[in-house]
C-alpha positions in Angstrom: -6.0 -22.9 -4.5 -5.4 -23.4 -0.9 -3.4 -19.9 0.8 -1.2 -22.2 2.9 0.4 -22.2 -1.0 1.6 -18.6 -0.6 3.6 -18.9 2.8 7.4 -18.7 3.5 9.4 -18.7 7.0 10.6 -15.3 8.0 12.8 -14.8 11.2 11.2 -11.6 12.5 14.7 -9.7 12.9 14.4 -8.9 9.4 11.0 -7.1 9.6 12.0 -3.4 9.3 11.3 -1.4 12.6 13.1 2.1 11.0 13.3 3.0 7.0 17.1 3.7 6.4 18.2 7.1 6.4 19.1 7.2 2.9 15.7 6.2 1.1 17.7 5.0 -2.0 20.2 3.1 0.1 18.0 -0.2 -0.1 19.3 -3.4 -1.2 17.2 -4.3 -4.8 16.4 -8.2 -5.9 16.3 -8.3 -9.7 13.8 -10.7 -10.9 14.6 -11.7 -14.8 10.8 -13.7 -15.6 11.7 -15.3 -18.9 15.6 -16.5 -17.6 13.7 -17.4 -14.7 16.7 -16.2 -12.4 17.5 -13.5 -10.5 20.6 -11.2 -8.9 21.7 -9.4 -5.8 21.1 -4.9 -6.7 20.9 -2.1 -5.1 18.1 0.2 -5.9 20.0 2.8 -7.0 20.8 0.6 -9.9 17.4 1.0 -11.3 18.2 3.8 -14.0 20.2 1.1 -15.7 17.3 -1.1 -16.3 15.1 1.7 -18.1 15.1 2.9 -21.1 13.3 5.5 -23.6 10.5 3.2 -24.6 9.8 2.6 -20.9 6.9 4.0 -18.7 7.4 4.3 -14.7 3.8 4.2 -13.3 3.4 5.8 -9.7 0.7 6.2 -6.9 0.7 9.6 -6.1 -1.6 9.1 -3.2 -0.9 10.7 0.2 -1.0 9.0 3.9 -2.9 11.1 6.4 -2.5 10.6 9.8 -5.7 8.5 10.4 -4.7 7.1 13.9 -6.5 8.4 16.8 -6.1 7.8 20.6 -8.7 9.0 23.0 -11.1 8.2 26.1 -14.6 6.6 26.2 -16.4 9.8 27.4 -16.9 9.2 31.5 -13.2 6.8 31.1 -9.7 7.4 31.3 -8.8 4.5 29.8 -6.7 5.0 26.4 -9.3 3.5 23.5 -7.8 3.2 19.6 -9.6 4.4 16.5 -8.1 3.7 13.1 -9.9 5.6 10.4 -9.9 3.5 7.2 -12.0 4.9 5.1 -14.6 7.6 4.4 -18.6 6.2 3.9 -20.2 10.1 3.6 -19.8 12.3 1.2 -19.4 14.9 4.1 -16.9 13.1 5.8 -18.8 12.5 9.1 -19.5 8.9 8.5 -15.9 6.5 8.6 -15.5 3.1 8.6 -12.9 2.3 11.2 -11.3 -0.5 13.0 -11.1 0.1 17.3 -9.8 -1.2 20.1 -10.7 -2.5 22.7 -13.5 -3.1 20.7 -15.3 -5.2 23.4 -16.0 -2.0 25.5 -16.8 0.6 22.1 -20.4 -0.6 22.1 -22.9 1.2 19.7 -23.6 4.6 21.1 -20.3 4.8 22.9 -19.0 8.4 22.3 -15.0 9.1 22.0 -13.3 11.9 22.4 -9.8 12.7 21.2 -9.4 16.2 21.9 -12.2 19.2 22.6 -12.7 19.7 18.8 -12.7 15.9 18.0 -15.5 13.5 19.0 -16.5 10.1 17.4 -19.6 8.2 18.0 -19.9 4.4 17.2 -22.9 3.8 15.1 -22.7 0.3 14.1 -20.8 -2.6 14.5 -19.6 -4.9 11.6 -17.7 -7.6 10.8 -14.2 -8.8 11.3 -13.8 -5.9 13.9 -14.8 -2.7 11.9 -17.4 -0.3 13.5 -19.3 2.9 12.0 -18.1 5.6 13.3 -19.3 9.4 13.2 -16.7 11.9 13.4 -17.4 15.8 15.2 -14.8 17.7 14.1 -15.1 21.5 15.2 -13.0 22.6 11.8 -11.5 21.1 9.1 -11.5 17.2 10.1 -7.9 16.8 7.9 -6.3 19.9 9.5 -7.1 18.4 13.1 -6.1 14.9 12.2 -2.8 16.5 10.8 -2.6 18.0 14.6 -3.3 15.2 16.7 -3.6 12.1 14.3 -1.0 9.2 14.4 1.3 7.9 11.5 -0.8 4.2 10.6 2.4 2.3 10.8 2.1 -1.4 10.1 1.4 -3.5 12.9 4.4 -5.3 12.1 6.2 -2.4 13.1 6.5 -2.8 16.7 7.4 0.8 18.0 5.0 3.9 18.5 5.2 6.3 15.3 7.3 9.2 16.0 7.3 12.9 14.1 10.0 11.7 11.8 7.7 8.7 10.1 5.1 11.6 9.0 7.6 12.8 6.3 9.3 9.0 6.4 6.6 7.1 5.6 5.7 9.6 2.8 6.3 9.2 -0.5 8.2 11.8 -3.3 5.0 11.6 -4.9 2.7 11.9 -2.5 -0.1 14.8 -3.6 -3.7 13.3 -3.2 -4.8 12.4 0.1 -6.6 9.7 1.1 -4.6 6.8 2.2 -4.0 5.1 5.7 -0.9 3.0 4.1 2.2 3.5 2.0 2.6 2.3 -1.4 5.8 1.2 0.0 7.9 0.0 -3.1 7.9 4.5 -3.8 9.2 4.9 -0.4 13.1 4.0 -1.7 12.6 7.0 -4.5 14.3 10.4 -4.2 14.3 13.4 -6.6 18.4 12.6 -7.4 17.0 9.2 -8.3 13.9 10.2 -10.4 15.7 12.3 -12.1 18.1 9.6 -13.0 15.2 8.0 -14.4 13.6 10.1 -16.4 17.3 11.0 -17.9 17.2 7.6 -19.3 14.4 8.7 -21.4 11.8 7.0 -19.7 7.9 8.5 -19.3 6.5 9.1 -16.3 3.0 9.0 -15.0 1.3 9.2 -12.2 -2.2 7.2 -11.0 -4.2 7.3 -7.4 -5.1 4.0 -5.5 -6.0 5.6 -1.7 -4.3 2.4 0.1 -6.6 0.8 2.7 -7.9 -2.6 3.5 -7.9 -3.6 0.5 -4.6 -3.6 0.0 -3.1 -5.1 3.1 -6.0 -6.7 5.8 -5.1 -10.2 6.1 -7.6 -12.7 3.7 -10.0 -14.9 5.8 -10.7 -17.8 4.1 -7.8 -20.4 3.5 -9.4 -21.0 -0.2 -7.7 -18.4 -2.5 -10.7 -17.5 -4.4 -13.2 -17.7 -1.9 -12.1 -13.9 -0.6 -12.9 -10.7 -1.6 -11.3 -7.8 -0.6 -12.3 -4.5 0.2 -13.0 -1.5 -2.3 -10.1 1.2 -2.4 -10.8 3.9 -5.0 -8.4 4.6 -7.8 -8.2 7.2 -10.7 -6.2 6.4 -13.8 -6.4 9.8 -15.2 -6.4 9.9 -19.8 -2.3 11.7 -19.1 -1.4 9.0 -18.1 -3.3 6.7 -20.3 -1.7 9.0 -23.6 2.1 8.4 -21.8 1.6 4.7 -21.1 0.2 4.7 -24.6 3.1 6.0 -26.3 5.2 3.8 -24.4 6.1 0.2 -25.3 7.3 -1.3 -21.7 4.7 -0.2 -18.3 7.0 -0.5 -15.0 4.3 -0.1 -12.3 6.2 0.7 -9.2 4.6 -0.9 -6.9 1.6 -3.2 -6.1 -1.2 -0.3 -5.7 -0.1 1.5 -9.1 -0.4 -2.3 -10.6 -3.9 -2.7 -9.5 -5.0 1.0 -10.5 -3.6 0.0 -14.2 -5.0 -3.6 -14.0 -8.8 -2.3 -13.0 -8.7 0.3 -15.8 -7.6 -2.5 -18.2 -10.4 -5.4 -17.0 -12.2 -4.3 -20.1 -9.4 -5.5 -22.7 -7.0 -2.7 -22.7 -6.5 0.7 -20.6 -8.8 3.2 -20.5 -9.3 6.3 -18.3 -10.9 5.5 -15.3 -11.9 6.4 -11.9 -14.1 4.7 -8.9 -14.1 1.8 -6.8 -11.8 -1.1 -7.6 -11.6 -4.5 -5.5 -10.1 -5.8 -8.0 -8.3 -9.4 -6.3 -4.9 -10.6 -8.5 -3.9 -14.2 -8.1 -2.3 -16.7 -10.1 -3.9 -17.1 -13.4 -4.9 -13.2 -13.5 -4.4 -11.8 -17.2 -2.0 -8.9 -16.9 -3.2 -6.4 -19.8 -1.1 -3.6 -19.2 2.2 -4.1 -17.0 5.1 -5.4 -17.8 7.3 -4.9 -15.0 7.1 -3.8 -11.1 9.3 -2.5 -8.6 7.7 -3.8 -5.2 9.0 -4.5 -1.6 8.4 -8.0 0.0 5.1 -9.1 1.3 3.7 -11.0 3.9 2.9 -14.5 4.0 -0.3 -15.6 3.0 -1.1 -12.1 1.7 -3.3 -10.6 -1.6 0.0 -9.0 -2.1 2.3 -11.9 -2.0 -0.4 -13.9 -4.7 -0.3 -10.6 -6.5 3.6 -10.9 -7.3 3.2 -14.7 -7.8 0.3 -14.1 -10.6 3.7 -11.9 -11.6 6.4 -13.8 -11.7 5.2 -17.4 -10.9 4.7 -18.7 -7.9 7.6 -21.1 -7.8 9.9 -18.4 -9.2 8.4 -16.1 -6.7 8.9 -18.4 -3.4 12.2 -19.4 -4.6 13.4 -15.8 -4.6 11.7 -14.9 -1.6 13.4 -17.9 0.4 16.8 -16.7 -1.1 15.9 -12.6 0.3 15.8 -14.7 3.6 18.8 -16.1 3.1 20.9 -13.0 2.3 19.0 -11.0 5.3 17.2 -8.7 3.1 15.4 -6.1 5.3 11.4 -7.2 4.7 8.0 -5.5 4.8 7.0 -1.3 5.0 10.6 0.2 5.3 12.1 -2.8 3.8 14.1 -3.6 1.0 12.5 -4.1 -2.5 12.6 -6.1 -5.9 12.3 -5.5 -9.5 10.8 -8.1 -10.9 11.3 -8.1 -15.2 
C-alpha cells in the first residue's frame, strides 16, 4: 500500500490551538461500521451508546513535562531537548530529539538549570541523539519544576501553566508519557460516572505514548515502516473485566494497541513490555470492538490504525465530511466513536 492512500485536505484553521474549557463540550462523529454511515454527536452523548455488557478500556498513563530549554555550556543561545524516552534503567541514559541539532555535536554539554545538565553521547537517526541526564535530585521532581508541557507541534503557541492539568487526562496515574492519549482528554468525572451508571465495566491499561505513537512514518510504502517501541502493561484486572464483558470500547488509539499486542497470540492475555506493534488495513482485531478516538493526521500510523477500523473508504469519507462541518481536528480537538 502506498501512504499517499491515507491523506485528506485539512484547512489548518481547524487544527486546535486551545482544548475547550469544558472537556466534555466536544462535538462527537458517530461512526455505525456495519450501516456504513454515520451522524453529527456530541460527546456527552456517549452514555447512551453503552450498555451493561460493555467494557470502556482506558490509558491511564501520565504526561510528564519532558521539554527542556537550555544553553550549550560557553553559549547563550536557547538549545531544545525533548526527552522521549528512557534507555537506562537508572534514568541517566534518554533518547531525545534536539534542536538545533547541527550545533549539539557528541560531547556537547547542556545545561538547563544548576541541578540539570545533559550531555550528548551519540547521535542517531532521523534526528534523535543519546543523551545523559545529571540531575542533582530526583530527575521527575525537577522536570515537574522546569520541564515544558510536549504539546504537538501542530500546536503553534508556547505551552502555558494551564496545558499541565489541560493536557492531562482523568485517568492519568502512571507516568511515563511525552503525549496525550488524546481521545480521554474530552472525559470528566460527571461523565464517567454517567458511564459506568449505564452498567458498563471499566478498566484501565498503560501504553507510555512516545514516538511510536505519533512520529511521522518515513517510507511512502505502508509496510515498509516500523515504528518505535512504547511500553505497555495490560494488567490480569483488566483482562478478568474485559473477560466478563461482551463488547471492548477502547477509548482511544493507545488503549487499542495495548489490547491488540496482548491479543497477537489469539486472544488477550496479561501482559507487559515492549510493543511496536504497527495496525494497518488488513490487521486482525482480536479484542476491540469499538473506539472513541480524536482525528488524526494525514499520512499517519494513527489515521491507517482507524482505517484497519472502520475501512478505509468509510474512514476518508467521514473524515472529508468532519472537514466539511468544521470539526475542531488533532490534540484538543474533537473526537469520534467509531461502532
Amino acid at each position: 500500500m502506498d501512504i499517499s492512500q491515507f491523506d485528506y485536505q485539512l484547512p489548518s484553521e481547524l487544527i486546535a490551538q486551545e482544548g475547550l474549557a469544558d472537556r466534555a463540550a466536544a462535538r462527537m462523529l458517530v461512526i455505525d461500521r456495519q450501516k456504513q454511515t454515520w451522524h453529527d454527536g456530541q460527546f456527552r452523548d456517549l452514555p447512551q451508546y453503552l450498555g451493561p455488557k460493555d467494557c470502556m478500556v482506558a490509558n491511564d498513563t501520565r504526561v510528564f513535562n519532558s521539554r527542556l530549554f537550555g544553553q550549550r555550556k560557553g553559549h547563550t543561545g536557547r538549545v531544545e531537548v525533548f526527552l522521549t524516552k528512557p534507555l537506562s534503567p537508572d534514568g541517566r541514559l534518554w533518547d531525545a530529539l534536539v534542536r538545533p541539532g547541527r550545533k549539539l555535536l557528541t560531547g556537547t554539554v547542556i545545561d538547563f538549570a544548576p541541578d540539570l545538565h545533559a550531555i550528548i553521547r551519540e547521535h542517531g537517526p532521523h534526528g534523535h541523539r543519546t543523551v545523559e541526564i545529571e540531575a542533582n535530585g530526583d530527575l521527575y521532581e525537577i522536570l515537574d519544576r522546569i520541564g515544558h508541557t510536549p504539546l504537538p507541534p501542530y500546536i503553534h503557541r508556547p505551552d502555558r501553566p494551564d496545558d499541565r492539568d489541560r493536557y492531562q487526562t482523568v485517568f492519568a496515574n502512571e507516568r511515563g508519557s511525552v503525549a496525550a492519549p488524546t481521545a480521554s482528554l474530552h472525559f470528566t468525572p460527571e461523565v464517567l460516572a454517567q458511564c459506568r451508571d449505564t452498567g458498563a465495566n471499566f478498566a484501565t491499561v498503560t501504553l507510555h505514548v512516545g514516538l511510536g505513537t505519533f512520529e511521522s512514518l518515513h517510507s511512502d510504502h505502508v509496510e515498509e515502516n516500523q515504528l518505535h517501541s512504547e511500553f505497555y502493561r495490560v494488567p490480569q484486572a483488566a483482562v478478568d473485566l474485559i473477560r466478563a464483558s461482551e463488547r471492548v470500547i477502547g477509548l482511544g488509539t493507545t488503549a487499542v494497541r495495548a489490547l491488540e499486542s496482548a491479543s497477537l497470540g489469539g486472544q488477550l492475555e496479561a501482559a507487559s513490555g515492549e510493543t511496536d506493534i504497527f495496525i494497518y488495513p488488513g490487521f486482525q482485531f482480536r479484542t476491540v470492538h469499538a473506539m472513541l478516538t480524536n482525528f488524526h493526521l494525514p499520512k499517519s500510523s494513527l489515521l491507517l490504525m482507524v482505517s484497519a477500523f472502520a475501512g478505509t473508504e468509510l474512514m476518508l469519507a467521514a473524515y472529508r465530511h468532519a472537514v466539511e462541518s468544521r470539526y475542531r481536528f488533532f490534540s484538543y480537538g474533537d473526537c469520534m466513536l467509531i461502532l
